[in-house]
C-alpha positions in Angstrom: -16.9 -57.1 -62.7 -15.0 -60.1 -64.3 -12.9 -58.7 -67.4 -13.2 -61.5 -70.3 -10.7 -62.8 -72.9 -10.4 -64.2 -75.8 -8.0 -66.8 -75.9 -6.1 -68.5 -78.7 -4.3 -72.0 -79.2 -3.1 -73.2 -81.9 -2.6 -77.3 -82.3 -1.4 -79.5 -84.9 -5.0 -81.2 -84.8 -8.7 -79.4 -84.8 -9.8 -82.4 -83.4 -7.7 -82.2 -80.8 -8.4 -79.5 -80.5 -12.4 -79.9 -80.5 -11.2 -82.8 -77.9 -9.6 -79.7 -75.3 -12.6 -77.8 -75.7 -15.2 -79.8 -74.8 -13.0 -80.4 -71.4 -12.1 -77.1 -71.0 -16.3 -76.1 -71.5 -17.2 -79.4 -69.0 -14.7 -78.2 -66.3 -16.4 -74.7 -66.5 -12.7 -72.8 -67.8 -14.1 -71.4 -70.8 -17.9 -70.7 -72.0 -17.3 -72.1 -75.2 -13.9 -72.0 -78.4 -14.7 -71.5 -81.5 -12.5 -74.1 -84.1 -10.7 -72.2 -87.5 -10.2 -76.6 -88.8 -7.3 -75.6 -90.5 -4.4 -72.2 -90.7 -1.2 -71.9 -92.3 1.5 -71.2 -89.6 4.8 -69.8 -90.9 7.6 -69.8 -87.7 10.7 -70.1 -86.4 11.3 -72.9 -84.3 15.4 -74.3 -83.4 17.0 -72.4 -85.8 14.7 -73.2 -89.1 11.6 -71.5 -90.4 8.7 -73.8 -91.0 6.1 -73.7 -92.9 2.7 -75.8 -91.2 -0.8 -76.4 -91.6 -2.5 -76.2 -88.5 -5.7 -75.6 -86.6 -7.0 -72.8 -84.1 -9.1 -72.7 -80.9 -10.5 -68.8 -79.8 -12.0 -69.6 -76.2 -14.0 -67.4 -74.4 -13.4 -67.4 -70.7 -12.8 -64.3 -67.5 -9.5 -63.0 -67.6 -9.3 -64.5 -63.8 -9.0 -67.9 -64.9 -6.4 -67.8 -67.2 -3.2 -69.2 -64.6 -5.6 -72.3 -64.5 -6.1 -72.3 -68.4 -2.7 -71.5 -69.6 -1.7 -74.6 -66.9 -3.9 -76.9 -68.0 -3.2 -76.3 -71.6 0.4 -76.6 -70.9 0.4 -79.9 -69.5 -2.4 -81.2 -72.0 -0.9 -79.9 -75.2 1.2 -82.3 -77.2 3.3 -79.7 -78.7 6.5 -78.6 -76.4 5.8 -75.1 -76.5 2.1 -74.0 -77.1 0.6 -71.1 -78.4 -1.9 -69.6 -75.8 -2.5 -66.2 -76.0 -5.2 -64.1 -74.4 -6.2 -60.5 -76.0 -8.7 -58.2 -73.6 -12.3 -58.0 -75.0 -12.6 -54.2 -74.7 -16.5 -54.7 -75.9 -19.1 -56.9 -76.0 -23.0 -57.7 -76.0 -23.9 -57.5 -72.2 -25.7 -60.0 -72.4 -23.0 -62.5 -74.1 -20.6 -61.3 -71.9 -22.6 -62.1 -69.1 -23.0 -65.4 -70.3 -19.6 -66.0 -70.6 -18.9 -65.0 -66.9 -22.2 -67.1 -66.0 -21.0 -70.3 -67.8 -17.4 -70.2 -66.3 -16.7 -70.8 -62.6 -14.7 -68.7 -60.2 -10.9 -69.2 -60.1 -9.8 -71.7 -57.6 -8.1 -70.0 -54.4 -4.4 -71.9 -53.3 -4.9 -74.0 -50.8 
């Protein structure tokens, strides 16, 4: 059985972040993201702390697609070094979890 994630990304945008998503969804790497339009980040980035409004993404995907995700995002996102993060679902409706699996593809094999 495929484990599932949920996966966070934070971006300066949320529609940039709706933008990702709906790739991310048609390409079959997550089920679905869920936008928070705006978050306060507070960070440390080359030696100062800053202080930024942002938004969030929380995607649902399997666990077994996230070298492909965290990839994609990488190369995608306009910020040097992104936030994705992915935290184990230890439980979940069956049936949403199996929707989740059902609505994502398998992880591409290396050629």
């Amino acid at each position: 059985m495929d484990e599932i994630v949920d996966v966070s990304v934070t971006a300066d945008s949320a529609d940039w972040l709706a933008e990702l998503t709906h790739a991310l969804v048609e390409d079959r790497l997550v089920a679905c993201g869920n936008i928070v339009p705006q978050i306060r980040s507070i960070y440390r980035w080359e030696d100062a702390i800053d202080d930024d409004r942002e938004a969030m993404v929380v995607l649902h995907t399997r666990a077994s697609l996230m070298p492909e995700l965290i990839e994609r995002i990488r190369r995608e996102h306009p910020y040097d070094t992104p936030q994705v993060l992915a935290v184990p679902v230890i439980g979940a409706n069956p049936a949403y979890r199996n929707w989740i699996v059902a609505e994502t593809r398998e992880p591409k094999t290396p050629a």
